[in-house]
Every structure is written in C-alpha cells, then in structure tokens.
N, C-alpha and C positions, 0 to 999 in steps of 0.2 A: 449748283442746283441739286436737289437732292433728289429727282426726277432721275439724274446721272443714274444713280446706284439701284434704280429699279430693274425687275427682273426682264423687262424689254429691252434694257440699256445691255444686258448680260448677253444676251439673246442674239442682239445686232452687233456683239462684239465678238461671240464667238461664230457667224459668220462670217463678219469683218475677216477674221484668223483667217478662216481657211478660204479666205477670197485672196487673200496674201501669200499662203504657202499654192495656190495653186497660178496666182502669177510666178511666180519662182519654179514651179515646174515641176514641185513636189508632188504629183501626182499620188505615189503610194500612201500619202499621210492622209486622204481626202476622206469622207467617207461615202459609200456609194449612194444616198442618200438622204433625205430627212422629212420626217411627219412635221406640218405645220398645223397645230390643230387648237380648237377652242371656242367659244362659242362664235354666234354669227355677229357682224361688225366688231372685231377686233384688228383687224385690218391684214388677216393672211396673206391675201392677194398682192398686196399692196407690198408687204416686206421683202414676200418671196421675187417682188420681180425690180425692186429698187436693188437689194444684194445684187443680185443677176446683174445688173449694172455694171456695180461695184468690181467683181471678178472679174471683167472683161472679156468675158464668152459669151457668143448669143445665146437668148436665152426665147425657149422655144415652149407655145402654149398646146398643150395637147389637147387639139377639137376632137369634133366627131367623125370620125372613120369607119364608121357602121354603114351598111348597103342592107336591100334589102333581098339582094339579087343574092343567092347561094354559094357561098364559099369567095366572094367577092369584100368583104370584111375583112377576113382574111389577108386577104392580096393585099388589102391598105394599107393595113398595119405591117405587115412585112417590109413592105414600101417603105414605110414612115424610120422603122427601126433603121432599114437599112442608111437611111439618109441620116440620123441620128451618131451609127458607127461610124461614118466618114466625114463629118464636121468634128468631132471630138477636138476639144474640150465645148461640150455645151452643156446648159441648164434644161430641163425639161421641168417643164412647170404645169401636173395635173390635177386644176380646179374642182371642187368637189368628190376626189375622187375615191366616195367611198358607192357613187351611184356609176362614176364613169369606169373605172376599173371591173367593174361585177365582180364574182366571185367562181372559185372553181366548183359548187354542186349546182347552179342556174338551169333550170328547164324551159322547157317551151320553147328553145330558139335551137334545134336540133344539134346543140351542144356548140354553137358557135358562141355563146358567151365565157363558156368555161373552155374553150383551146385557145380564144383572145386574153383570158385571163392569165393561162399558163403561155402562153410568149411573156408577154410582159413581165410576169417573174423571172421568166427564165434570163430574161432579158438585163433584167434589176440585180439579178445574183450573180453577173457574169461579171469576177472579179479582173478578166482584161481588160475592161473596160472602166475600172477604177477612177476617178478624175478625169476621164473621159467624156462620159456621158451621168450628170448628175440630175438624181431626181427628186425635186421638190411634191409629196403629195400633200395638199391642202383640203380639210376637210376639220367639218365644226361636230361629226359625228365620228369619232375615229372607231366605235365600239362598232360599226356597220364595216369597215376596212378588215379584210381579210386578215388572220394573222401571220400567213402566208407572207404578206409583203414590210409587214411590222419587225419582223424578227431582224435582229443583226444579219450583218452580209446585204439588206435590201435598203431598209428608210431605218438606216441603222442610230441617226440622231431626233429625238423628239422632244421639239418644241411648243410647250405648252404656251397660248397667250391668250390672258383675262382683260376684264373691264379694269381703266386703270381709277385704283383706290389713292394714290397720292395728290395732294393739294399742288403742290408745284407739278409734276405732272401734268395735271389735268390745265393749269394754265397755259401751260407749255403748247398743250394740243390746241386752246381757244388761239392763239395768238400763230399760230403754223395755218390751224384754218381760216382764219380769217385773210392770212395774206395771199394762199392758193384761192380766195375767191376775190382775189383782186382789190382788197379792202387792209383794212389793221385796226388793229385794236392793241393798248395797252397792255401791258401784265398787272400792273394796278386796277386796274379796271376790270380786272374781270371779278367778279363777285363771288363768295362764297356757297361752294355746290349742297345742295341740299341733298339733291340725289348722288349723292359722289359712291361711286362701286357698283351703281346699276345703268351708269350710261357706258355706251359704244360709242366707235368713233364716229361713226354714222347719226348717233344724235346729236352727238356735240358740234359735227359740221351740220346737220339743220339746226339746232338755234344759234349757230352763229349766224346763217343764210336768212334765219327770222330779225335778228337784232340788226344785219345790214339793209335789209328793205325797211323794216322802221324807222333807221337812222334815214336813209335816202329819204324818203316818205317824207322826213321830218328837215331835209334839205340840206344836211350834213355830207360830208366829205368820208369819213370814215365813221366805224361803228363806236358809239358813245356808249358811257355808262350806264346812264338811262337805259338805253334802248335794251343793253344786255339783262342787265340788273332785273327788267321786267321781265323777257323772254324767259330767265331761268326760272324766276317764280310759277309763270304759268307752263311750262313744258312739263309733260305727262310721259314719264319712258312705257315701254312696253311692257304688256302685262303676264307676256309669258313666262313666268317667275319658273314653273318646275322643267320646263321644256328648257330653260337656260341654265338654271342647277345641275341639269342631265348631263350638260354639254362642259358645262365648268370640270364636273368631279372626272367624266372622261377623261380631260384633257389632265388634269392631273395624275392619275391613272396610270394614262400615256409615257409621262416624262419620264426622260431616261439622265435627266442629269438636276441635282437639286437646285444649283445656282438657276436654273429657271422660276424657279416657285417662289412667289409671296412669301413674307414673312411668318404673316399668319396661318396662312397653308400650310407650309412647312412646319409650322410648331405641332400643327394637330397629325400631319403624317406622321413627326417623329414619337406621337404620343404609342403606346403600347397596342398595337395591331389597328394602327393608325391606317395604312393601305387598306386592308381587311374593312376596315369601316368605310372607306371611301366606296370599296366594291358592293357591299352589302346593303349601302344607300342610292348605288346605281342601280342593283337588281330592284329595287323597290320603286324609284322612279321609275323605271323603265315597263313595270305591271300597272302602275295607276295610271300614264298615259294612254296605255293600251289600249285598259277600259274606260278611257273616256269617250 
C-alpha cells in the first residue's frame, strides 16, 4: 500500500524505534522528549497515547493542577513531578500545551504561572531523568509554545502531522473508521475524495458515522457504496482555510527531521530560502487573523 511510505507511516516508526530501544533499556539513546504538532484533527492525541502503549510504560495525562488558593499550585505540581521521578520509565503526555504549560513572562497570577512554568523546564532539561520520564507535548499551535521548552535537551524531537493527501491513505482511514464504529466498509467502495487534503480525521469518521446511519436507515448490515458515495458528495469540510494554513506552515516550521514532511512540502522547503518563506507567510497569517 503506498499509504506505507507516508510521512505518518515515518513518524510511527520512528517511535516504533525508540519504543524498542527503551524496552531494551537503552535509556541514554531516548530523547527527553517530543512536540507533537499540526493542525486540529490530525489525530495528536491519538498517536501520542497508542505509542505509549506500544513502549510499555504507563503513560500519564497531564490535567489541571492549578488552585486558586496561594502557593497551593505549586504544592501540586511538585507533588505530580515528584510521583513522575519515581515511576520512571513513564510517558507524560501534555494535551494542548501551548495554553497548559504558560509561559515564563505571564502576569496577573502573582507570578505563579511563570515559577509553574520554570519547574517544568527545569524539570524537561533534567538530563538524569533521560528515558525516564518522557514527554509528549501536543499542540496544533506550536508558535504559542515557549521556545524555552522547544530547544534540544527538552521536546528535543518534532513531529509535524498534516491532513493526509494520499488516495490509498485516505482509504485506509475510511475502512479503520468504520470498523472502530463497529460497522465495515470495503476499500473498493470507498469513492473518490473530492476534498482530498482538506479533510481530518475527525471528518472522515463523521462521514463515515453519516454513511453508517444511512446504510442502517436503509436496513443494511454494513456501510454500502451508495450510502458512502453520497455522504462524500454532500459533506462540507470546514471553512477555516487561513486559521488551518497557520497551523500547517507552524508545524512545518517546527520539524526537526525531513522524513516527516510531505513530498510536496519538502520540494518547496528545499527551494532557495524555502524556511524563510514558510516564516514570512506565517508572520502574515498571523496579522490578518488578528485583524479580523
């Protein structure tokens, strides 16, 4: 399948790796962590805690440990760390966190966002803790993430993940969703995407969720051709075209290794101050949203 050789397939294999080298004990080879980033429904969440699996370390969600009680945040998070260094080897996996993390200049909260922010680094840099304590941060704005916690030594690996453009691909995910909703569908049958490179996985499990109540509706056993074949003509993706461009070129941006990147991506990076242009079209995006 030629879905194989895409840059997700690249992505879950070079976790694969180091889910391998750290059942083996390799700890020193790990890195202390990695940016999962890209737009919204590409499936972050989802990756970052199926890996986690795979490693065979628990793998732990970082809520909210904010109070509102004075120097009581604090205490949590210290708490939290502390129980972190003594389960080692574990995943820490934090959602959104280019809002949960904050940043070290934050006012208003009598500096308890920015000494929360600096444990956490300090925390992330703490190269004893190497394959010890790993951390997954996931975030579809990485350009809001400190660079603080970006830099080598912290989320030292960055993996960028897009809408996926390939034909077998995108079959691949109709016929995975249909069976997690308890239904199946063909790989023949699934029709030719019209929107192909603007859906998420998020929409391609709702029309599949549309074409299985149809099919039901219509007194079938599993999702027909019909039923699909219609769904995808009438399905409308979403219309936030520059708020998703924002989040795309970020994430390219981001990457720190090229076998993550698209084809086509990567031809126009490697074109002559190809970065440079991805940045120059973020700063642009990022002033037209503003004002709107």
């Amino acid at each position: 399948i030629k879905a194989v050789e895409s840059p997700i397939y690249r992505a879950k294999q070079r976790l694969r790796e180091d889910a391998a080298l750290l059942k083996r004990g390799s700890l020193d080879s790990m890195p202390m962590g990695y940016l999962i980033c890209g737009p919204v429904g590409t499936g972050k969440s989802f990756l970052a805690q199926c890996v986690s699996g795979e490693m065979g370390a628990p793998c732990v969600m970082l809520k909210n440990f904010r109070s509102k009680y004075v120097g009581e945040t604090e205490g949590n998070l210290e708490r939290v760390l502390s129980v972190l260094r003594a389960m080692g080897p574990v995943v820490v996996v934090v959602d959104e966190a280019d809002a949960a993390l904050g940043g070290r200049e934050q006012d208003g909260d009598s500096g308890t966002s920015s000494r929360v922010f600096g444990m956490i680094a300090s925390q992330m840099g703490d190269t004893r803790f190497r394959g010890r304590i790993i951390w997954r941060l996931l975030t579809a704005r990485p350009v809001l993430l400190p660079i603080d916690l970006k830099r080598q030594g912290r989320a030292e690996v960055h993996i960028p993940l897009f809408y996926p453009t390939d034909e077998a691909e995108i079959q691949q995910m109709f016929v995975i969703l249909a069976h997690k909703m308890g239904s199946r569908v063909a790989p023949e049958d699934v029709p030719a995407i019209p929107q192909r490179g603007h859906l998420s996985g998020a929409d391609i499990e709702g029309m599949v969720g549309r074409a299985w109540r149809k099919s039901l509706l219509a007194g079938k056993d599993q999702i027909t051709r019909d039923a699909l074949a219609d769904v995808v003509s009438q399905f409308m993706p979403s219309t936030q075209g520059m708020e998703r461009e924002l989040q795309e070129i970020a994430a390219v941006i981001e990457c720190t290794d090229r076998q993550f990147l698209p084809g086509p991506i990567l031809e126009r990076v490697d074109k002559e101050g190809g970065r440079a242009t991805f940045q120059t079209r973020l700063t642009a995006l990022k002033q037209i949203l503003k004002d709107l």
